[in-house]
C-alpha positions as CSV (number, residue, x, y, z in Angstrom):
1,X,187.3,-76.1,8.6
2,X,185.6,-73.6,10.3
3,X,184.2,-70.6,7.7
4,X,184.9,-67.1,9.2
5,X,183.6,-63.6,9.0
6,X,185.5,-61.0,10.3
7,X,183.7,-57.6,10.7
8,X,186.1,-54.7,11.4
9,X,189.1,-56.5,9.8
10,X,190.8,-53.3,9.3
11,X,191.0,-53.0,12.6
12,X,193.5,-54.2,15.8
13,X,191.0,-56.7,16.8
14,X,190.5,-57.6,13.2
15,X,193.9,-57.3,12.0
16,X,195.3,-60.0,15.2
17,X,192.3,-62.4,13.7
18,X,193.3,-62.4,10.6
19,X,197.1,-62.9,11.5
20,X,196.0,-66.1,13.7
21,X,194.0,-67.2,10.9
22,X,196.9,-67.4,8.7
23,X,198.9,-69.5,10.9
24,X,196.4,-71.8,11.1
25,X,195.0,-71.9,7.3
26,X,194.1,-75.2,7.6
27,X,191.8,-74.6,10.8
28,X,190.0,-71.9,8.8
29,X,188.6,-70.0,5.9
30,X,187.4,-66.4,5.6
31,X,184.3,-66.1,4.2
32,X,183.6,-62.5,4.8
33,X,185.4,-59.3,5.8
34,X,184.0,-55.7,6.6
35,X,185.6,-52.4,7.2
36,X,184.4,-49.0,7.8
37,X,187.0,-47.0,5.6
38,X,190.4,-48.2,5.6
39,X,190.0,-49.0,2.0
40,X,193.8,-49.8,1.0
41,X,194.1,-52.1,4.2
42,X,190.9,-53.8,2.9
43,X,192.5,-54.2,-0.8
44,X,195.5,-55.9,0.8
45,X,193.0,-57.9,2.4
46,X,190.9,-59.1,0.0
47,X,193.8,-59.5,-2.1
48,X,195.4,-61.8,0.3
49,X,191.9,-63.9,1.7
50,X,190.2,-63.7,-1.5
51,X,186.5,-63.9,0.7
52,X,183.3,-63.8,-0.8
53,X,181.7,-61.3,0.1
54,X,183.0,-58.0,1.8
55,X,181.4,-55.1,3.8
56,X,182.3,-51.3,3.4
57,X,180.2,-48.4,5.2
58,X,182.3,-45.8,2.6
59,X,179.8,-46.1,-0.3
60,X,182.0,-44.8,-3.0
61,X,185.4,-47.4,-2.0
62,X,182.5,-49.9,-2.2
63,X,181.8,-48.8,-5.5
64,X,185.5,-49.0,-6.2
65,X,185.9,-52.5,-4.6
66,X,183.0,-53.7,-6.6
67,X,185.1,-52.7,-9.7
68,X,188.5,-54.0,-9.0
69,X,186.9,-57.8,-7.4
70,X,184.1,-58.2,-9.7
71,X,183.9,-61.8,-8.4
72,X,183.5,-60.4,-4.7
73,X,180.0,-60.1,-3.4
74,X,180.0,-56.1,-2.1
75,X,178.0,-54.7,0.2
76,X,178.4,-51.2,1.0
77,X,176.7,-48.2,2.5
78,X,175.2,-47.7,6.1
79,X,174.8,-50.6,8.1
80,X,176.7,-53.1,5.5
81,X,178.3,-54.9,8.3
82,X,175.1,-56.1,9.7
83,X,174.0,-56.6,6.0
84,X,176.6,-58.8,5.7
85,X,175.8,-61.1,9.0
86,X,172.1,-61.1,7.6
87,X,172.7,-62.4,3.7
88,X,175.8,-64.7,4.3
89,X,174.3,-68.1,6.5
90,X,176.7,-70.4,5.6
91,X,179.2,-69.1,8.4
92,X,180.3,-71.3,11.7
93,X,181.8,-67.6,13.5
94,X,181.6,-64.3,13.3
């Protein structure tokens, strides 16, 4: 199983990854996500992939995610995206 993160999931790009991904759960599992501020898109998402750690530029919806998944490592605030590649080394793509 190949371990996934998905920077920009909110977005198209993001969005047709994550679709593919859950046609092929078996093939793969999401370890990360990042978004810049499409909070309520992200909630679905995190809701739905339950990853590990996920990436938000929008410091206070990080704050807020950080609440609601206190499970969920969050990273959030300028740059968090490229925080996230740099902390999370157990990944086979990003």
């Amino acid at each position: 199983m190949k371990k996934l993160l998905i920077l920009g999931s909110t977005g198209s790009i993001g969005r047709n990854v994550i679709d593919r991904v859950k046609k092929n759960k078996n093939l793969f599992s999401v370890i990360g996500i990042s978004a810049s501020d499409n909070v309520k898109l992200l909630i679905e998402q995190i809701r739905e992939l339950m990853p590990r750690f996920v990436a938000i530029e929008n410091e206070d919806y990080g704050r807020e995610i950080k609440r609601m998944f206190p499970s969920t490592s969050v990273i959030y605030g300028e740059h968090s995206s490229s925080r996230l590649i740099e902390d999370v080394d157990d990944v086979d793509l990003v």
